[in-house]
C-alpha positions in Angstrom: -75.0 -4.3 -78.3 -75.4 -1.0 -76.2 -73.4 2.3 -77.9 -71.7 2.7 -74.4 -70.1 -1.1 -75.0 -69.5 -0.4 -78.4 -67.4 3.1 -77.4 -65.4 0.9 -74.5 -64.5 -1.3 -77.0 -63.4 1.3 -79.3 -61.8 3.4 -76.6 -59.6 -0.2 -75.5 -58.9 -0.4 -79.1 -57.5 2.6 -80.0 -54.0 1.7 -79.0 -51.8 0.3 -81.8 -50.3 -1.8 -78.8 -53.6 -3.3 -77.8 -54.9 -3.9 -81.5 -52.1 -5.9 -81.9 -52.4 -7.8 -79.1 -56.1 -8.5 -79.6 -55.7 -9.6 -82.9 -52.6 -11.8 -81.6 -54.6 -13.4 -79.3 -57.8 -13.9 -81.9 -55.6 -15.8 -83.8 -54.7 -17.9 -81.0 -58.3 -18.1 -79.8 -60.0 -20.5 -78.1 -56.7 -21.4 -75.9 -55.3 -18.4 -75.8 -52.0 -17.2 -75.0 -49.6 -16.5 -71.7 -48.6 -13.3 -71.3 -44.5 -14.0 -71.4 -45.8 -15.6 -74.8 -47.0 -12.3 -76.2 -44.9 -10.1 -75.2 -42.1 -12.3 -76.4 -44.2 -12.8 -80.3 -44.9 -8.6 -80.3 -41.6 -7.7 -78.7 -43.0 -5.6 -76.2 -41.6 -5.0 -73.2 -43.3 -7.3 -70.2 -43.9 -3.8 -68.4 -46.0 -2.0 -71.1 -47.9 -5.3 -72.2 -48.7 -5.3 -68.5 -50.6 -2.0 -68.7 -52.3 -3.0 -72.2 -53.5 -6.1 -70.8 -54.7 -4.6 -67.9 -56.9 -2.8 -70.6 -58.1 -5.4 -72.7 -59.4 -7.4 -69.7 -61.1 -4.4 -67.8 -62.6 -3.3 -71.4 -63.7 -7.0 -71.4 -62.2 -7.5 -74.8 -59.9 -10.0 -73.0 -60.2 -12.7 -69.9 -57.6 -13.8 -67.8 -56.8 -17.0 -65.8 -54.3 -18.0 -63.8 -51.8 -21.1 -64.5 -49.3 -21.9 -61.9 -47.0 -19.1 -62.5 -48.2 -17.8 -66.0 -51.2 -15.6 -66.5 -53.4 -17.0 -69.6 -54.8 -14.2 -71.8 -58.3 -15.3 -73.7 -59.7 -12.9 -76.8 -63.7 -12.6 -75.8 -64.8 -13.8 -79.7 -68.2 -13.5 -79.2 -67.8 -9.6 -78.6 -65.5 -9.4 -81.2 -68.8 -10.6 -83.3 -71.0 -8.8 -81.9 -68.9 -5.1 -82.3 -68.8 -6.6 -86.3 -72.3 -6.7 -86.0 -72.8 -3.1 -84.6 -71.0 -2.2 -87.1 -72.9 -3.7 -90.3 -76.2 -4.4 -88.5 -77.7 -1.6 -90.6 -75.3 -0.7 -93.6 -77.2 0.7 -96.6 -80.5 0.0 -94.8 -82.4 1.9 -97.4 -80.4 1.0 -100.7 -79.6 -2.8 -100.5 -78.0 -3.0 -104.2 -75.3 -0.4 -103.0 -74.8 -2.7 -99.9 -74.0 -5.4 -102.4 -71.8 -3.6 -104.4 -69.8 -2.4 -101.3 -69.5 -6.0 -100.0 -68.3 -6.9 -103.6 -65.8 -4.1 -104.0 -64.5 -4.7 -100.2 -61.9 -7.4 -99.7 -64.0 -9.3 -97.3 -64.3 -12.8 -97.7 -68.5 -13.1 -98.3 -68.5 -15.5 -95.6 -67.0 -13.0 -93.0 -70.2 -10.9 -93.9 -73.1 -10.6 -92.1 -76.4 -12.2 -94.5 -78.2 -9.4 -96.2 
């Protein structure tokens, strides 16, 4: 992953709004979720999820497809992984024991982890 995709992503996801969205919509992933569903599951108004949608998608965090009258909203999993991976891809480089003990003290599932 490029740094200027990683800030995007960052920049779409510092919204409380749009976190919770994403993370609604990651737990709904692969199908997804219509955006009357979402708004109606976060209580946000249709208006405002308009706007955070808008954001998601153009951040490409989020696709979009049309069905009949609803508009289906899609979390993009594999960038989801491969932000994770930016992140970790070189934690404790130099010290791998204190890379261990980080993973044990965090409350990270091992397989959630990248290998080491």
């Amino acid at each position: 992953m490029e740094t200027k995709t990683a800030t995007t992503v960052f920049e779409v996801m510092a919204s409380e709004a749009r976190l919770a969205v994403f993370r609604l919509l990651v737990k709904h992933a692969p199908e997804g979720l219509v955006a009357g569903d979402i708004a109606q599951m976060l209580g946000i108004p249709k208006t405002n999820l308009s706007f955070h949608l808008k954001a998601l998608v153009h951040g490409k965090l989020a696709s979009v497809e049309r069905e009949g009258r609803n508009t289906r909203y899609k979390a993009n999993i594999p960038l989801m992984l491969e932000t994770i991976a930016y992140l970790t891809d070189e934690c404790c480089a130099s010290h791998p024991d204190e890379c261990r003990s980080f993973r044990a003290a965090s409350q990270v599932a091992p397989e959630f982890l990248p290998p080491r």
